[in-house]
RODO-2510 file (C-alpha; in nm, 4 decimals, decimal comma):
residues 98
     n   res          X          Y          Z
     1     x    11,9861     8,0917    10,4861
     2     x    12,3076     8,2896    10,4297
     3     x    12,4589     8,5166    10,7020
     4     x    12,6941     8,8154    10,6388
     5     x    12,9361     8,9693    10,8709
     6     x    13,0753     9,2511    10,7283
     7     x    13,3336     9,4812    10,9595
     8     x    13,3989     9,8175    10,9083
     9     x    13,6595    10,0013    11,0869
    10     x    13,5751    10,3887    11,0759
    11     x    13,8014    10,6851    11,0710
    12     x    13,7000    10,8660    11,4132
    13     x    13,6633    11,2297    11,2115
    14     x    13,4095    11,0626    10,9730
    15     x    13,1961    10,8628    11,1917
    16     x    12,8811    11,0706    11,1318
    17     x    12,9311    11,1239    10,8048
    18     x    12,9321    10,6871    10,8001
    19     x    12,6336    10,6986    11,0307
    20     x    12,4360    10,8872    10,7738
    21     x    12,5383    10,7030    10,4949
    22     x    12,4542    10,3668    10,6126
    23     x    12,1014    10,4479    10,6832
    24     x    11,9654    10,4245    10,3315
    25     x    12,1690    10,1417    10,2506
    26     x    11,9913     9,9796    10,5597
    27     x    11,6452    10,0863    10,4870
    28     x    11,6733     9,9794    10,1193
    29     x    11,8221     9,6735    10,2091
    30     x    11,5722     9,5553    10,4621
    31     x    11,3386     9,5982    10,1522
    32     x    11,4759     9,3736     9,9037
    33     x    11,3611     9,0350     9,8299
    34     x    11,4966     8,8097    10,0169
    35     x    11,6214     8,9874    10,2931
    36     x    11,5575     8,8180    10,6530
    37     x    11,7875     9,0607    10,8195
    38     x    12,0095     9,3477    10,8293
    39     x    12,1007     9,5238    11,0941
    40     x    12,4016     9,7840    11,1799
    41     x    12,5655     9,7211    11,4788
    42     x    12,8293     9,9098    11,6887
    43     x    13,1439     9,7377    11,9043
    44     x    13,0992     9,7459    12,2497
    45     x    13,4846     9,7837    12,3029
    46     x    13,5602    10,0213    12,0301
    47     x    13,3810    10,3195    11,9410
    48     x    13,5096    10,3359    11,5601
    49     x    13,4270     9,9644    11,4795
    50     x    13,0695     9,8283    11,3588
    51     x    12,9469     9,5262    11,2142
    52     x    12,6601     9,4945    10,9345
    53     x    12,4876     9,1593    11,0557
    54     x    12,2697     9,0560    10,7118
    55     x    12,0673     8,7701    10,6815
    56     x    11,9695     8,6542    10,3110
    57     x    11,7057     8,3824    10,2552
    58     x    11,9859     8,2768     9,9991
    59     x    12,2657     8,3034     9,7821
    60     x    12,0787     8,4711     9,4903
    61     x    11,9011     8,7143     9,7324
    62     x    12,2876     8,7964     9,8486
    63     x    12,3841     8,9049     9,4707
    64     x    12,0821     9,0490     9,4113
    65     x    12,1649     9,3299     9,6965
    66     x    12,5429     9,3237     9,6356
    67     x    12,4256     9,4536     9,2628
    68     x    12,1756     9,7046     9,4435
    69     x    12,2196    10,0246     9,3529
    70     x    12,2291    10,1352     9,6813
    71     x    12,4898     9,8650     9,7918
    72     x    12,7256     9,9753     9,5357
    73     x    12,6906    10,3314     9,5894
    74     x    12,7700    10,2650     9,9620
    75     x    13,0710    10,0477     9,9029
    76     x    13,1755    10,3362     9,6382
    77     x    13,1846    10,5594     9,8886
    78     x    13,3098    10,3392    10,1776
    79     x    13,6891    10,4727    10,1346
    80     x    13,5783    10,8056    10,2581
    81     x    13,5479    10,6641    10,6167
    82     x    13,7073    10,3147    10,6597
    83     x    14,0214    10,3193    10,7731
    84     x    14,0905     9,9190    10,6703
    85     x    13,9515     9,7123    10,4174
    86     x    13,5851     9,6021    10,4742
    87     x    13,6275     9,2416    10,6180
    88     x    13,3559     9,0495    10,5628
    89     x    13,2640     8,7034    10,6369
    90     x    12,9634     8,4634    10,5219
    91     x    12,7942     8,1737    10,6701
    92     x    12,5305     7,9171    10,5860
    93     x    12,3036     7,8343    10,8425
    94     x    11,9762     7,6681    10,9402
    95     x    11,7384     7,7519    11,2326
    96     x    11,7330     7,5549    11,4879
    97     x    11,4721     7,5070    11,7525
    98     x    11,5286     7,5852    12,1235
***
């Protein structure tokens, strides 16, 4: 199982205009094969700053989406609100019981 992080830092005057263009890219994504996971998620200290927490059943399912038409048209248009470089990180993990 792969796990994406992905931080976005959003210019304060564009924040809606990011809200609405992140929900397609979340609906389609939550589609795709291979998708466990993906959820938007906002900073509790910091209005401007979210995270994209995405969970992939694996690495191919993670290219698969980063060639998705609506990934790429979202990252194409990501310099119209960020305000730093998209930061993300990725982890492998397994479930564990508790």
């Amino acid at each position: 199982m792969i796990i994406i992080h992905a931080n976005l830092h959003i210019n304060p005057a564009k924040r809606d205009l990011f809200l609405e263009e992140t929900k397609p890219l979340v609906t389609a994504s939550k589609e795709e094969n291979g998708n466990i996971s993906y959820r938007l998620q906002k900073d509790t200290e910091s209005e401007n700053v979210f995270t994209m927490v995405e969970v992939w059943q694996d690495m191919q399912a993670v290219a698969n989406h980063n060639s998705s038409e609506h990934f790429t048209k979202f990252v194409a248009n990501a310099k119209n609100f960020l305000t730093a470089p998209l930061e993300a990180k990725a982890f492998e993990a397994e479930p564990l019981e508790i």
